[in-house]
N, C-alpha and C positions, 0 to 999 in steps of 0.2 A: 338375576342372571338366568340365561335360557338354559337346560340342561342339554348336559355333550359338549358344552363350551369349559374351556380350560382357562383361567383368567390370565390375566397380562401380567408378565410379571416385572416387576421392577427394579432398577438398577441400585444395587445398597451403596451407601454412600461413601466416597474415598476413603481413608483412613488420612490421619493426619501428616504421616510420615509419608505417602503416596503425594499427597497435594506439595509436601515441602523438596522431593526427588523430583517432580515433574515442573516444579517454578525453578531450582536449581539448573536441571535441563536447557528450557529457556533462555535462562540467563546466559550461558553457554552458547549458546547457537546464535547470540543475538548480533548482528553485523554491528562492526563499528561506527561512530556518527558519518555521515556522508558529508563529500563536500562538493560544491555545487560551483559550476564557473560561473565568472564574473558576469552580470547582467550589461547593458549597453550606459543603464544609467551610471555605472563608474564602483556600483558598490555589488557585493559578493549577498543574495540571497543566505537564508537561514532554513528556509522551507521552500515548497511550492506550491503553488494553486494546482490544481489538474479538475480539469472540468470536461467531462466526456458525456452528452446528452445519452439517455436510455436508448441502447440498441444503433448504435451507430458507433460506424468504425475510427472515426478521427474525433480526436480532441484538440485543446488547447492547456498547454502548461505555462504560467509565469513564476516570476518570482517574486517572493512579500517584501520584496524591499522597495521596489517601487509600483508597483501597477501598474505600469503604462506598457512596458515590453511584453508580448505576450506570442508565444509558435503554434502552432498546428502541427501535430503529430500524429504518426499511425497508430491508432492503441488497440486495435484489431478487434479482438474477442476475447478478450483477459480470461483469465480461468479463475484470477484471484485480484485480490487488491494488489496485493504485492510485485505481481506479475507486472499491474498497471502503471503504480509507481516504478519498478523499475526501465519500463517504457518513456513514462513521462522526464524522468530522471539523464537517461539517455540522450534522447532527443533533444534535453536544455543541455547538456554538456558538451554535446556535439555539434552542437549550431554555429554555423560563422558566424564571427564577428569583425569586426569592421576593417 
């Protein structure tokens, strides 16, 4: 080490009662399971695809219950995942259907 440099100091590790208050936290804040409308093939998704190529503003969302339906949505510029699912999430629940 070069002298006059002060070294890096490092983060000391949680304590165990810190790591079991911050997964308690969590658990707490966690939204409840979502539910998703009906697809066109007749049956109610479980999940969703969401496929948004790097750096472009539209994607497309389906659902895994069939593969075959699938939207293009505005997913803009997400700041986060969650932001994105909730975008993707959106735009399948809000689409007309038939």
């Amino acid at each position: 080490m070069s002298e006059g440099k002060e070294p890096i100091a490092t983060m000391p590790e949680p304590a165990e009662e810190t790591i079991a208050q911050a997964a308690s936290i969590a658990a707490a804040n966690m939204q409840p399971e979502e539910k998703f409308a009906p697809c066109p093939c007749g049956q109610v998704p479980t999940d969703l695809i969401i496929s948004v190529p790097r750096n472009q503003k539209y994607g497309t969302v389906q659902g895994n219950c069939c593969a075959v339906w699938a939207m293009e949505f505005k997913a803009g510029f997400p700041k986060d995942e969650v932001e994105l699912q909730l975008k993707a999430m959106a735009a399948w629940n809000q689409a007309p259907r038939g």
